[in-house]
Every structure is written in structure tokens, then in C-alpha cells.
C-alpha positions, 0 to 999 in steps of 0.5 A: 502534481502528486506521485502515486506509487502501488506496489505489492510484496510477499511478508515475511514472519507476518504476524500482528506485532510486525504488522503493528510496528509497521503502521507505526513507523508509516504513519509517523514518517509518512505525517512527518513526509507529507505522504499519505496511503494505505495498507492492504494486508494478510498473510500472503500479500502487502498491497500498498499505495503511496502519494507524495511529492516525488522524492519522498515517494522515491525515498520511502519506495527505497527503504520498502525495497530494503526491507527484510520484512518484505519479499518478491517486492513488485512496482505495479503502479507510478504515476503523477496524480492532480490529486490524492487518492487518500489525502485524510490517510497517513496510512490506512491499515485495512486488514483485507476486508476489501479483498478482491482476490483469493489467495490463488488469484494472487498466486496465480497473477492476478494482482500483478495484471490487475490495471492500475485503474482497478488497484486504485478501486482497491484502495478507494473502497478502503478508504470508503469502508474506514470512513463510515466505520 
């Protein structure tokens, strides 16, 4: 079994080169931590989903929640998955091409009652979108 953890958070100063740094780091810790995920992004929310082995998802969920570079950050999803959303992924970026909010949706809540079956559509369409690019 795989844990599936999706959260969301406010940025903070988000601007290209913060959002560079960040990939970055990801993708080299999370090759380094069998993790794999992706990274909706835009001014006004980060949408994450990671999956790994349990304490590396805990360890990497802990260094998210101490990060000044995130804000209001939200658990909206964790669960144990048969098998990986993004297994090819050591983290996707999609620059929210994929959206299905505006950002008075999200303002107003609906990506916190949005069911973890439709985060995971989220992230499945990124995926698919970076595939056929």
C-alpha cells in the first residue's frame, strides 16, 4: 500500500523563482524519497498531491507545514492507495492549466468540499495533459 496525502495552501511572495526553487528541491528529495506527486499552482493556491511509503509522506507533509513559504495549510485528503496516482511524476508542476476553480470558488470553499475522488480527477487530467505534451 501506497499513502496518498492532497493538501492545499495559500503562497506566500509567490512569484517564478520561488516556484522554481521548489520543484527543484521536490523533485530531487522526493526521487531521492520514493515519492512521487504533482503541483497545482497559481497565485492564490498550491494544490499538492503526494504518494509514498507512509513516513516519508509524514516526513515530507512535515517540512510542508513548516514552511514559511506556505499559508493556512489544509489536509484535504489521506489515504492508503493499491497503486500510485503518478507513479512516472517526482513531481509534475502544472501551472493550473487544469483548473476547475476560479479563484472565487476556491475563496469561497470549494476546493476544501471538494471530494477526494474529484482532487484525484484533478490530478489525473495533469497528469494526462503532461503526458500528450
Amino acid at each position: 500500500m501506497v499513502t496518498q496525502l492532497i493538501y492545499m495552501s495559500e503562497p506566500f511572495g509567490y512569484d517564478e523563482n520561488i516556484l522554481a526553487t521548489i520543484l527543484a528541491t521536490a523533485r530531487r528529495r522526493n526521487e531521492r524519497d520514493g515519492i512521487t506527486g504533482a503541483l497545482i499552482c497559481r497565485h492564490d493556491i498550491y494544490l499538492q498531491l503526494i504518494e509514498g511509503d507512509e513516513g516519508a509522506i509524514d516526513a515530507l507533509f512535515a517540512r510542508i507545514l513548516a514552511d514559511d513559504r506556505h499559508l493556512a495549510v489544509t489536509l484535504l485528503s489521506r489515504v492508503e492507495v493499491a497503486d500510485r496516482l503518478l507513479p512516472q511524476w517526482a513531481m509534475l508542476h502544472d501551472p493550473a492549466h487544469t483548473w476547475l476553480w476560479t479563484a472565487e470558488e476556491v475563496a469561497s470553499g470549494a476546493v476544501r468540499e471538494a471530494t477526494p475522488e474529484a482532487l484525484q480527477q484533478v490530478f489525473l487530467r495533469a497528469g494526462a495533459e503532461a503526458a500528450s505534451s
